[in-house]
One Martini backbone bead per residue (centre of mass of N, CA, C, O) as a GRO file, in nm:
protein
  388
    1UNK     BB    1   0.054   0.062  -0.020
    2UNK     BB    2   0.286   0.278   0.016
    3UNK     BB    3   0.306   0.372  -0.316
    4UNK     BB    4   0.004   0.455  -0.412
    5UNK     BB    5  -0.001   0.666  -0.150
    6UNK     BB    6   0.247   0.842  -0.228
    7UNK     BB    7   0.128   0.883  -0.534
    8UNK     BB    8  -0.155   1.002  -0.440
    9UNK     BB    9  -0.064   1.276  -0.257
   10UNK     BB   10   0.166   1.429  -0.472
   11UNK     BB   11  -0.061   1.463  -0.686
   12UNK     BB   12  -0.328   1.592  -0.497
   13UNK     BB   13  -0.214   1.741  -0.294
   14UNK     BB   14   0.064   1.860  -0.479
   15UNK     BB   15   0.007   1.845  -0.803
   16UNK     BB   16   0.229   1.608  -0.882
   17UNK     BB   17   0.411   1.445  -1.050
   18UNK     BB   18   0.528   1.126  -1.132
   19UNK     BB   19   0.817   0.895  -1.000
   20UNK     BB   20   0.794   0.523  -0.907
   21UNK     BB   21   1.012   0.359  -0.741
   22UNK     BB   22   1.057   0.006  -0.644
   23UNK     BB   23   1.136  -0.165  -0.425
   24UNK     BB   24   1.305  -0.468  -0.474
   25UNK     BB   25   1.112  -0.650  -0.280
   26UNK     BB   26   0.820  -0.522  -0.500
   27UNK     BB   27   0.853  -0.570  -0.804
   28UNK     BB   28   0.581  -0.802  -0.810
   29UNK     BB   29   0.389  -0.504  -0.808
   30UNK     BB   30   0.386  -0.367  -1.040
   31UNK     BB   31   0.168  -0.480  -1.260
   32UNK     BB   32  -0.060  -0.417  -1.074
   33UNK     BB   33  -0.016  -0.077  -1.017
   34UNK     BB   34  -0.057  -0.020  -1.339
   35UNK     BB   35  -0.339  -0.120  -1.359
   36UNK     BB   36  -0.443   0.037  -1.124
   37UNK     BB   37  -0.296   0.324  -1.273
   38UNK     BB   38  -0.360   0.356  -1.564
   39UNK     BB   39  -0.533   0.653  -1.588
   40UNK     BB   40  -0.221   0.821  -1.484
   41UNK     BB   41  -0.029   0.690  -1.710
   42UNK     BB   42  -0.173   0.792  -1.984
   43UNK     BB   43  -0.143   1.142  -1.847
   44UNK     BB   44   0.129   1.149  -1.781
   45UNK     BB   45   0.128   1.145  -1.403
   46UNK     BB   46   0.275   0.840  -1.411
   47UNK     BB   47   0.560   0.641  -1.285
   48UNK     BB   48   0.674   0.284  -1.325
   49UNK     BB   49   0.985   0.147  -1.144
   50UNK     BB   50   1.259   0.019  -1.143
   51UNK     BB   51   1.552  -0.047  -0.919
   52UNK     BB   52   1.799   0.025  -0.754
   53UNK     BB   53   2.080   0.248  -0.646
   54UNK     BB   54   2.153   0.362  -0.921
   55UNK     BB   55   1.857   0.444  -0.990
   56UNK     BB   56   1.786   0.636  -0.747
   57UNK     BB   57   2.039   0.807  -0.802
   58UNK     BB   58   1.954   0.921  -1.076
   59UNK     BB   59   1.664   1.036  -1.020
   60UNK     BB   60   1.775   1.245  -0.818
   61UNK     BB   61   1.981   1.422  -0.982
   62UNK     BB   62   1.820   1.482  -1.181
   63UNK     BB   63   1.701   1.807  -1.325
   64UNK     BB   64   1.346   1.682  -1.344
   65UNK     BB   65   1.360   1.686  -1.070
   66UNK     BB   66   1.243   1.853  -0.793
   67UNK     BB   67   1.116   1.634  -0.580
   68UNK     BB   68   1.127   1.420  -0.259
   69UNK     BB   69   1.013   1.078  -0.156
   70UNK     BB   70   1.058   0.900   0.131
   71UNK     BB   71   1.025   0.523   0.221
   72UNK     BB   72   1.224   0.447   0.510
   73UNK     BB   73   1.565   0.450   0.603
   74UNK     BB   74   1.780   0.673   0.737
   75UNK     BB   75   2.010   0.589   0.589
   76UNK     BB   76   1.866   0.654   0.299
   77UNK     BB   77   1.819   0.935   0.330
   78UNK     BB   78   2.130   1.021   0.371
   79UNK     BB   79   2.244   0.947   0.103
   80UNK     BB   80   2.042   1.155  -0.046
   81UNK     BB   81   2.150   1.396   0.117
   82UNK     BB   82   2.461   1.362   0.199
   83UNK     BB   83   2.543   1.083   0.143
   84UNK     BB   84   2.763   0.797   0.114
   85UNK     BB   85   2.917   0.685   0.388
   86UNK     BB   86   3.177   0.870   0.466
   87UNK     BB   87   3.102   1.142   0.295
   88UNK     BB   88   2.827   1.132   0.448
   89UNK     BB   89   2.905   1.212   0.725
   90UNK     BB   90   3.098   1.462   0.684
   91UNK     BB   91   2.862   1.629   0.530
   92UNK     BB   92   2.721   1.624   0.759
   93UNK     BB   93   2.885   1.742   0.995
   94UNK     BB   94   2.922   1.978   0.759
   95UNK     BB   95   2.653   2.080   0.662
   96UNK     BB   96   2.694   1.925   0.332
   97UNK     BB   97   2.493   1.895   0.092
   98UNK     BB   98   2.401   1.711  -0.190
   99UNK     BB   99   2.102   1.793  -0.181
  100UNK     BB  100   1.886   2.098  -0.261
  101UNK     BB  101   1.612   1.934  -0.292
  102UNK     BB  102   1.349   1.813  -0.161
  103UNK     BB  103   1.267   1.609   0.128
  104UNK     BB  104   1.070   1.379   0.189
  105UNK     BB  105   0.926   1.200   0.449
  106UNK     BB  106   0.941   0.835   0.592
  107UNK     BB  107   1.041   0.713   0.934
  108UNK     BB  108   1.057   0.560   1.166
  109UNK     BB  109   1.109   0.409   1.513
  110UNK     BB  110   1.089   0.388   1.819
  111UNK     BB  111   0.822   0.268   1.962
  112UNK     BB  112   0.552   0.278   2.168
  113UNK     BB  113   0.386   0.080   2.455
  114UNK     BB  114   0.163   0.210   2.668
  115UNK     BB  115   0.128   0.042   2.989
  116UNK     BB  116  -0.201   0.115   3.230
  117UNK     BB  117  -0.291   0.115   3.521
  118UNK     BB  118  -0.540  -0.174   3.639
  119UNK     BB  119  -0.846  -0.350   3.630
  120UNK     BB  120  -0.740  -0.636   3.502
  121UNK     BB  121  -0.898  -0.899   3.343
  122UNK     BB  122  -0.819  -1.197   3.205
  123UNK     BB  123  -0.915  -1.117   2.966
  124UNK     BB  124  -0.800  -0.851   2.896
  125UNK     BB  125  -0.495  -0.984   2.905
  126UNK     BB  126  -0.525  -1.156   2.669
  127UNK     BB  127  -0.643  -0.927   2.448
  128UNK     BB  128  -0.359  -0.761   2.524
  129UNK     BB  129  -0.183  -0.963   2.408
  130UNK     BB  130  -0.213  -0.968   2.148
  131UNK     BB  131  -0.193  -0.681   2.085
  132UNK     BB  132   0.112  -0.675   2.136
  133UNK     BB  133   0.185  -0.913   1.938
  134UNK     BB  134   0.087  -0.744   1.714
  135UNK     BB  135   0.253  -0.469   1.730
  136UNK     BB  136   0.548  -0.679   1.649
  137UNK     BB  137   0.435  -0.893   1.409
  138UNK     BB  138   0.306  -0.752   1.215
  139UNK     BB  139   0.504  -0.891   0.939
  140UNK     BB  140   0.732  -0.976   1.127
  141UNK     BB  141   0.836  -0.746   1.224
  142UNK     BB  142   0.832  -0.507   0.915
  143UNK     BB  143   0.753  -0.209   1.058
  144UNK     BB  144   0.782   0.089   1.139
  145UNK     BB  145   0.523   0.095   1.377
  146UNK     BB  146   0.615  -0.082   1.578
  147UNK     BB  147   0.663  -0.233   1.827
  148UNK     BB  148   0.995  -0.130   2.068
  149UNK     BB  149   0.875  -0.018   2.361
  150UNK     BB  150   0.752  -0.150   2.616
  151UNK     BB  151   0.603  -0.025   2.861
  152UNK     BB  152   0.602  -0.026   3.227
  153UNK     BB  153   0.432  -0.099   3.568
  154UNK     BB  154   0.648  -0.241   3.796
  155UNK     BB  155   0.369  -0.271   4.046
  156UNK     BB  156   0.183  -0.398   3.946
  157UNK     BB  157  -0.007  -0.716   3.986
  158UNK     BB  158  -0.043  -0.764   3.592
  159UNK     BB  159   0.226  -0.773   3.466
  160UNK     BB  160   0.375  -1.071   3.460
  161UNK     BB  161   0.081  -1.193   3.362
  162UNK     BB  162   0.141  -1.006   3.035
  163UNK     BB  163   0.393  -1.126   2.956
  164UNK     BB  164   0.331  -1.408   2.976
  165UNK     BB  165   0.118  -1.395   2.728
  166UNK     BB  166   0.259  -1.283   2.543
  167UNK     BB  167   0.471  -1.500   2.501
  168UNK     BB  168   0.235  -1.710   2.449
  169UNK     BB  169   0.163  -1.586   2.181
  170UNK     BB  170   0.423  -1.584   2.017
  171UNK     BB  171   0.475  -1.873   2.018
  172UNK     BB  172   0.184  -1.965   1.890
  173UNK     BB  173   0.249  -1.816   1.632
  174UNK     BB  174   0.276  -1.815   1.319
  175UNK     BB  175   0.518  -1.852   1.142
  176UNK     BB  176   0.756  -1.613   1.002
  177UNK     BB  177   0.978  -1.473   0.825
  178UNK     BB  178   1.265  -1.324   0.753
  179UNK     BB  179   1.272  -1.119   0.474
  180UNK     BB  180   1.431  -0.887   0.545
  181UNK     BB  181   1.704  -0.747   0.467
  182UNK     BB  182   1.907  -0.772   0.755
  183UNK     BB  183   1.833  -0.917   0.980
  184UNK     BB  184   1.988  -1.094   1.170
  185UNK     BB  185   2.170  -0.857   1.212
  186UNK     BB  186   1.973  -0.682   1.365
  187UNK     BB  187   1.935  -0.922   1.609
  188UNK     BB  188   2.249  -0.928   1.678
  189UNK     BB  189   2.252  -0.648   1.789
  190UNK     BB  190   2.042  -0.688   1.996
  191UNK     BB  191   2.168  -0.883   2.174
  192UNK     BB  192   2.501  -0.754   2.194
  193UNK     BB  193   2.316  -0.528   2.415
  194UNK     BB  194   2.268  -0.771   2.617
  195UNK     BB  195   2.257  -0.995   2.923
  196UNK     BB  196   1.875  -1.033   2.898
  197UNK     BB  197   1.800  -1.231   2.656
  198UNK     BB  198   1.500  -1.333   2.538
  199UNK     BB  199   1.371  -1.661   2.373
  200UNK     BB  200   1.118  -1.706   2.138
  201UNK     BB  201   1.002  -1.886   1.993
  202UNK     BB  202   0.841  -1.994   1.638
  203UNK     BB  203   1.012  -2.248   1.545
  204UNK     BB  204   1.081  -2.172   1.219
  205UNK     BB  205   1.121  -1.915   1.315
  206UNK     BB  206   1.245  -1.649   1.407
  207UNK     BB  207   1.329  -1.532   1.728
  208UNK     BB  208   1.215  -1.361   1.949
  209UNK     BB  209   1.335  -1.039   2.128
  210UNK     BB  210   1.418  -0.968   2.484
  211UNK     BB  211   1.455  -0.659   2.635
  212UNK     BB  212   1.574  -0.495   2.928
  213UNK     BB  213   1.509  -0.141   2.992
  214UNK     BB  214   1.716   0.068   3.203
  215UNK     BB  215   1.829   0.310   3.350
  216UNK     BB  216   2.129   0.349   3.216
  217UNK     BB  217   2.134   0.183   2.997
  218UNK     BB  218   2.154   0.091   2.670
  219UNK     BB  219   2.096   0.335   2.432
  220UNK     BB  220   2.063   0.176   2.179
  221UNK     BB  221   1.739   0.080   2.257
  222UNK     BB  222   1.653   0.408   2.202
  223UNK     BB  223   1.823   0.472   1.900
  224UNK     BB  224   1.699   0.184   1.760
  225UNK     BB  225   1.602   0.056   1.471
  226UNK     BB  226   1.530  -0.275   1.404
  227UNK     BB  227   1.328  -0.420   1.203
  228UNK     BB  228   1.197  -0.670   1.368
  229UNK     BB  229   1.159  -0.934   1.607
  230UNK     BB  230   1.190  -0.721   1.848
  231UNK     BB  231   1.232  -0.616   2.225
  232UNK     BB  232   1.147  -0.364   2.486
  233UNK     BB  233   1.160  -0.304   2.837
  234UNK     BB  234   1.035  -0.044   3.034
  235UNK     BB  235   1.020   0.044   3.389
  236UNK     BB  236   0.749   0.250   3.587
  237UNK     BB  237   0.750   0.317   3.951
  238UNK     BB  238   0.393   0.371   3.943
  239UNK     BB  239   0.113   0.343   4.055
  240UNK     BB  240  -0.030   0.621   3.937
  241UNK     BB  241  -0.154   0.674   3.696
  242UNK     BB  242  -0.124   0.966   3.600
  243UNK     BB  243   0.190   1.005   3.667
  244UNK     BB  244   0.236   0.731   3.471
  245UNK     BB  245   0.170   0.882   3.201
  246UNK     BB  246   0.360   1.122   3.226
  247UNK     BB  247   0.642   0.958   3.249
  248UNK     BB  248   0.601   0.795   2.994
  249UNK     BB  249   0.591   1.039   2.786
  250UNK     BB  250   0.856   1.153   2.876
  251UNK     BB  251   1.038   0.899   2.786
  252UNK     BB  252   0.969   0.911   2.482
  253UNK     BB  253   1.023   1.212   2.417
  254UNK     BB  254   1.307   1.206   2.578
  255UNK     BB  255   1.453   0.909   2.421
  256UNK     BB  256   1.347   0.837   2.198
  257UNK     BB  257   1.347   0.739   1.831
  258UNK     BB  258   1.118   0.911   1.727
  259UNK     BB  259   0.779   0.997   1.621
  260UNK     BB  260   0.500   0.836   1.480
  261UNK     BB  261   0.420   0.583   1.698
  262UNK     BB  262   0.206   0.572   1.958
  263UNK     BB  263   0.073   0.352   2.242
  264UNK     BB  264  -0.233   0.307   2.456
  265UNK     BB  265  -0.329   0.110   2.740
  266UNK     BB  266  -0.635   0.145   2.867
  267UNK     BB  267  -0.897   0.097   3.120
  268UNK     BB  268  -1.193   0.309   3.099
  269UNK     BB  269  -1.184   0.335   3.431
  270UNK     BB  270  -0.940   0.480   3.436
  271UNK     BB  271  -1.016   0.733   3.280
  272UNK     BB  272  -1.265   0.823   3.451
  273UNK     BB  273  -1.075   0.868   3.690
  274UNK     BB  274  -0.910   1.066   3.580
  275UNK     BB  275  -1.045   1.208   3.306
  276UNK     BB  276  -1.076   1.310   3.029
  277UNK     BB  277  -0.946   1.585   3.018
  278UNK     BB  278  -0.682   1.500   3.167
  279UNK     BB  279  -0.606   1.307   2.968
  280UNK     BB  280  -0.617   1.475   2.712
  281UNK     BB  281  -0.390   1.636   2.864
  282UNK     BB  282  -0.189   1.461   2.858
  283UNK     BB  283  -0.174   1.355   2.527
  284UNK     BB  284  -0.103   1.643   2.431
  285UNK     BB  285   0.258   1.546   2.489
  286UNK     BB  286   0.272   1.328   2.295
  287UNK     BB  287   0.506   1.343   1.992
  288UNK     BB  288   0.329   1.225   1.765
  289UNK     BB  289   0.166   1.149   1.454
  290UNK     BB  290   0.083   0.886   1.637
  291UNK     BB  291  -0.209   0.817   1.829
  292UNK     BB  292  -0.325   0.520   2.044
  293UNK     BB  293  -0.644   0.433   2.210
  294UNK     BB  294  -0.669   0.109   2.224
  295UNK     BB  295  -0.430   0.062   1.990
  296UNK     BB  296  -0.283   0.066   1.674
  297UNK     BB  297  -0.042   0.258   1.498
  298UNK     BB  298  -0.169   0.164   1.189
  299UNK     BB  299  -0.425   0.269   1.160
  300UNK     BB  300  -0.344   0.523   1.041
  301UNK     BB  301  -0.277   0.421   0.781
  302UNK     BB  302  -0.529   0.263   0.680
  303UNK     BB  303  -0.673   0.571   0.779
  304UNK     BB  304  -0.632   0.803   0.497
  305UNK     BB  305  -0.769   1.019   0.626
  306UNK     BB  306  -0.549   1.032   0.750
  307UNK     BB  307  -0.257   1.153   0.844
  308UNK     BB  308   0.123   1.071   0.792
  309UNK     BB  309   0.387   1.118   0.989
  310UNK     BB  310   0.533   1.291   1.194
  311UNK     BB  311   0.615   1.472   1.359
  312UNK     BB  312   0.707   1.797   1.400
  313UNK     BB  313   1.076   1.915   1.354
  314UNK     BB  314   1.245   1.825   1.176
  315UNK     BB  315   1.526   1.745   0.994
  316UNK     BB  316   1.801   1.641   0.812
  317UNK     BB  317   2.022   1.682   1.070
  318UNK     BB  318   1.694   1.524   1.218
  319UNK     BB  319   1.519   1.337   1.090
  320UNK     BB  320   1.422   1.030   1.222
  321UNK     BB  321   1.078   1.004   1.107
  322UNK     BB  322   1.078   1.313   0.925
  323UNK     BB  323   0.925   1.475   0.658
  324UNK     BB  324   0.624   1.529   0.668
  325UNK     BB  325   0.302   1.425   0.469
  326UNK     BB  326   0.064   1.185   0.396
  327UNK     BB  327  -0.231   1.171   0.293
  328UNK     BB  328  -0.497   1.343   0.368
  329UNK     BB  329  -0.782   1.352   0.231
  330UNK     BB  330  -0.872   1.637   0.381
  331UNK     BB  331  -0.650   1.838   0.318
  332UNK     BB  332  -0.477   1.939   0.525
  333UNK     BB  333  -0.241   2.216   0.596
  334UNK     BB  334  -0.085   2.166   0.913
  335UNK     BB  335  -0.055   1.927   1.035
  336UNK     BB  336   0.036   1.721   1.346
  337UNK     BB  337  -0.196   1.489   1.419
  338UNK     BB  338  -0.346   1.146   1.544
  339UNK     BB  339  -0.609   1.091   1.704
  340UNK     BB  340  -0.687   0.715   1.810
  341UNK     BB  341  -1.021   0.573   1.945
  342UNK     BB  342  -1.013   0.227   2.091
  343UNK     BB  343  -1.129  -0.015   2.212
  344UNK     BB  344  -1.006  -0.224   2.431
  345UNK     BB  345  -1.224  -0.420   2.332
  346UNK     BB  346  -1.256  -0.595   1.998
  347UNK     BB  347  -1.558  -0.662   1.851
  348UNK     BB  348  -1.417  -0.828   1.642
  349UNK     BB  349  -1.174  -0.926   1.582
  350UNK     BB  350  -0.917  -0.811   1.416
  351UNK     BB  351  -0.763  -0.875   1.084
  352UNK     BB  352  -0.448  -0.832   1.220
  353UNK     BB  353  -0.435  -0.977   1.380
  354UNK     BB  354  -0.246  -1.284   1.426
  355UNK     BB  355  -0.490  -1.459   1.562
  356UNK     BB  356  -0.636  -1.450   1.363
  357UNK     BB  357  -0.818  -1.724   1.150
  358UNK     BB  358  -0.975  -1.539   0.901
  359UNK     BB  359  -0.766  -1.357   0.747
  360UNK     BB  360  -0.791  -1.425   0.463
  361UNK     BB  361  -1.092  -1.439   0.379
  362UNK     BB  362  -1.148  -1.125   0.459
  363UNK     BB  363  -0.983  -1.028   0.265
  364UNK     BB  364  -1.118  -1.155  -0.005
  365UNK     BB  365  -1.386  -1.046   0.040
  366UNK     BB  366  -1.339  -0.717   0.079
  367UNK     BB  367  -1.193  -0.712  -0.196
  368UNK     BB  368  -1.496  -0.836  -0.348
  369UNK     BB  369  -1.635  -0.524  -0.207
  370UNK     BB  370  -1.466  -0.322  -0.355
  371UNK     BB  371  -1.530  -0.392  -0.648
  372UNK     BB  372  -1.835  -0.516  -0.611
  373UNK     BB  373  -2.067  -0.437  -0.443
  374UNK     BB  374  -2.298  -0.609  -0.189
  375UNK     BB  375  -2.514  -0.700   0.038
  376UNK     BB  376  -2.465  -1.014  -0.050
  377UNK     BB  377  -2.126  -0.991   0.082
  378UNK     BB  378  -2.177  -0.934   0.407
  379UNK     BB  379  -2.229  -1.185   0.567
  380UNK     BB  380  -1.942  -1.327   0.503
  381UNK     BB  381  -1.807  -1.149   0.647
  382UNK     BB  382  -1.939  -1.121   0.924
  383UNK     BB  383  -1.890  -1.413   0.989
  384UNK     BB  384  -1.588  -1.454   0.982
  385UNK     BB  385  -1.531  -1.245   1.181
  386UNK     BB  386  -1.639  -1.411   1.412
  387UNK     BB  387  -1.446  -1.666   1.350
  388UNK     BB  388  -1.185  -1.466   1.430
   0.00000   0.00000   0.00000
C-alpha cells in the first residue's frame, strides 16, 4: 500500500507529477500497481519503474526531478541528502548537502507502546496480550511503526501476568520467516547488547527478542530502529495511573528515537478515574504523528483519512521519524498528528491480530466488495469476522 498511496498524495494533494521508483523487494507488485494506475500513467502524471541504488542514484541527481520523497530507513534519507558512506557521514558533520532540492519523508522510529495499570480481568489480559503480540509480529516485525519499547507499570500486580500472556501469544503465532534483508544481522545487534536477552521459540521462524531497558542502560536500545521481531521492556515504578502515564510520556519523548507512532493501552474505567479531559490533556504532551488510545498506529496508516508521518519539527540534520506527511484525503494545510480512540476490547477479533484465524478468508471477501460492492457479500464477511 506504501508507494500508490504515497503516489496518490504527491498528485492529488501537492499538484505533482510523479515518478514511482518500486523498492526491490516489491517489484512483483509492479505490474498489479501499473493496471491499477493506469487511468493516471496514460495522462502521462505517472510512472513506475523498477531499479536498485543506481536507477535511485540517477533519478535523485536528475535535473527533471524536482523534490523526493522516500518512505523507508533513515540511513536512506541520509545517503540521498548527505551521500553514501565515509563522504556522506562527513558532508551531515559539516552541514554540506549533497542535494538541494526538496526532501520529504517517512522513516522509522523505536515506537512505544504504554501498559497504563488498572484492574484488568484475566479476559483483558488475554486480548491485550494479543494486541502487544500484534503490534510487534504483524508482517513478522517488519513494519516502520512496530511496537519496539513496550512501557509497564513495574509495581502493578497484573505486570508478570501480561508479559507471560504476550510470551505465550508470540510463541504459538503462526511461524513467518524474517525475509526483510538484513534482519538477521540486526537481531544479532540487538542481542549483543544486552546480557539478558530472553527468546522466544516461534518455531520454523527466527525468535522473537526480549530484552529489559533500565535507566541508566545501553542507549542503543532507545537509539536504534531494530525493524525485526525484536521488543525492549522499560519498568515505570509509579503507582497512580495519571502520573505514570505523565512519566511514560516525558520517557517516550524526551529518550526514544523517532516521532512516527506511540500506542496506550489504558482501561475504560482508569480514563473515567483520570477524567476524560485531564486525560486529553495529559497525552496532548505525546509528541508523535500517530497517537493510538486502545489501538496500534498501524491504524492510523490504514485509515487514509489521517496525516501520517511525524510529529513536525525535524530537520535533514535530525531526521528521526521525517518530514512532511502523506495520506490526508481530507487535505488539511498545517497537520501535526492524529489521535485514533479504539475499544479496550475489540469485537470481533481485528483481522491484523496475528491471533485473527479467518483473516486470509475476510481479506479476499473485503476484497471483492471493494471491487464490486454488493449487500449480497456482507454475510460472509460478517460471519467470517465472527468465526475470527
Amino acid at each position: 500500500a506504501i508507494p500508490p498511496l504515497d503516489a496518490l498524495h504527491k498528485l492529488f494533494n501537492e499538484n505533482q507529477v510523479v515518478i514511482l521508483k518500486m523498492n526491490p523487494l516489491n517489484d512483483y507488485l509492479t505490474p498489479f500497481l501499473t493496471a491499477a494506475l493506469m487511468p493516471l500513467i496514460k495522462r502521462d502524471a505517472l510512472r513506475i519503474v523498477k531499479g536498485g541504488i543506481e536507477t535511485g542514484a540517477y533519478l535523485c541527481a536528475h535535473p527533471d526531478i524536482a523534490e523526493i520523497h522516500i518512505t523507508g530507513a533513515q540511513t536512506s534519507h541520509d545517503a540521498i541528502v548527505w551521500g553514501p558512506g565515509a563522504q556522506g557521514v562527513a558532508n551531515k558533520k559539516n552541514g554540506t548537502l549533497k542535494l538541494t532540492k526538496r526532501v520529504t519523508s517517512e522513516l522509522g522510529a523505536v515506537c512505544p507502546t504504554i501498559v497504563v495499570p488498572g484492574d484488568w480481568s484475566a479476559s483483558d489480559i488475554a486480548f491485550q496480550a494479543e494486541h502487544i503480540a500484534t503490534q510487534k509480529l504483524h508482517n513478522s516485525g517488519f513494519n516502520c511503526v512496530a511496537c519496539q519499547m513496550l512501557i509497564l507499570p513495574k509495581s502493578w500486580d497484573k505486570r508478570d501476568a501480561l508479559m507471560q500472556a504476550v510470551t505465550g501469544v508470540i510463541h504459538r503465532s503462526e511461524p513467518r520467516g524474517a525475509y526483510y534483508p538484513g534482519a538477521s544481522d540486526r537481531l544479532a545487534a540487538f542481542a549483543s547488547h544486552s546480557d539478558n536477552v530472553t527468546r522466544i521459540d516461534r518455531g520454523t521462524a527466527p525468535a522473537c527478542l526480549v530484552a529489559p531497558f533500565n535507566d541508566g542502560g545501553d542507549a542503543w536500545f532507545q537509539e536504534t530502529e531494530v525493524f525485526a521481531p525484536a521488543l525492549s521492556t522499560h519498568d515505570i515504578d509509579i503507582a497512580d495511573p495519571a502520573t505514570y502515564l505523565k512519566a511514560a510520556i516525558a520517557f517516550a519523548n524526551d529518550n526514544l528515537h523517532g516521532t512516527l507512532g506511540a500506542n496506550i493501552l489504558i482501561h475504560p474505567a482508569t480514563i473515567r478515574a483520570i477524567g476524560k479531559k485531564p486525560f486529553e490533556a495529559i497525552i496532548a504532551d505525546l509528541r508523535y504523528g500517530c497517537i493510538t488510545v486502545n489501538g496500534w498506529a498501524g491504524m492510523g496508516f490504514l485509515l487514509t483519512g489521517c496525516t501520517w508521518g511525524a510529529f513536525p519539527g525535524h530537520t535533514l540534520a535530525d531526521v528521526q521519524s521525517g518530514i512532511g506527511n502523506v495520506h490526508n484525503t481530507f487535505m488539511f494545510d498545517r497537520p501535526e498528528r492524529v489521535v485514533i480512540t479504539a475499544p479496550f476490547r475489540a469485537f470481533p477479533r481485528p483481522p491484523w491480530f496475528i491471533t485473527n484465524r479467518r483473516q486470509h478468508t475476510i481479506g479476499r471477501l473485503m476484497m471483492a466488495f471493494q471491487y464490486r460492492p454488493s449487500w449480497a457479500k456482507l454475510p460472509r464477511i460478517f460471519w467470517n469476522a465472527l468465526r475470527g
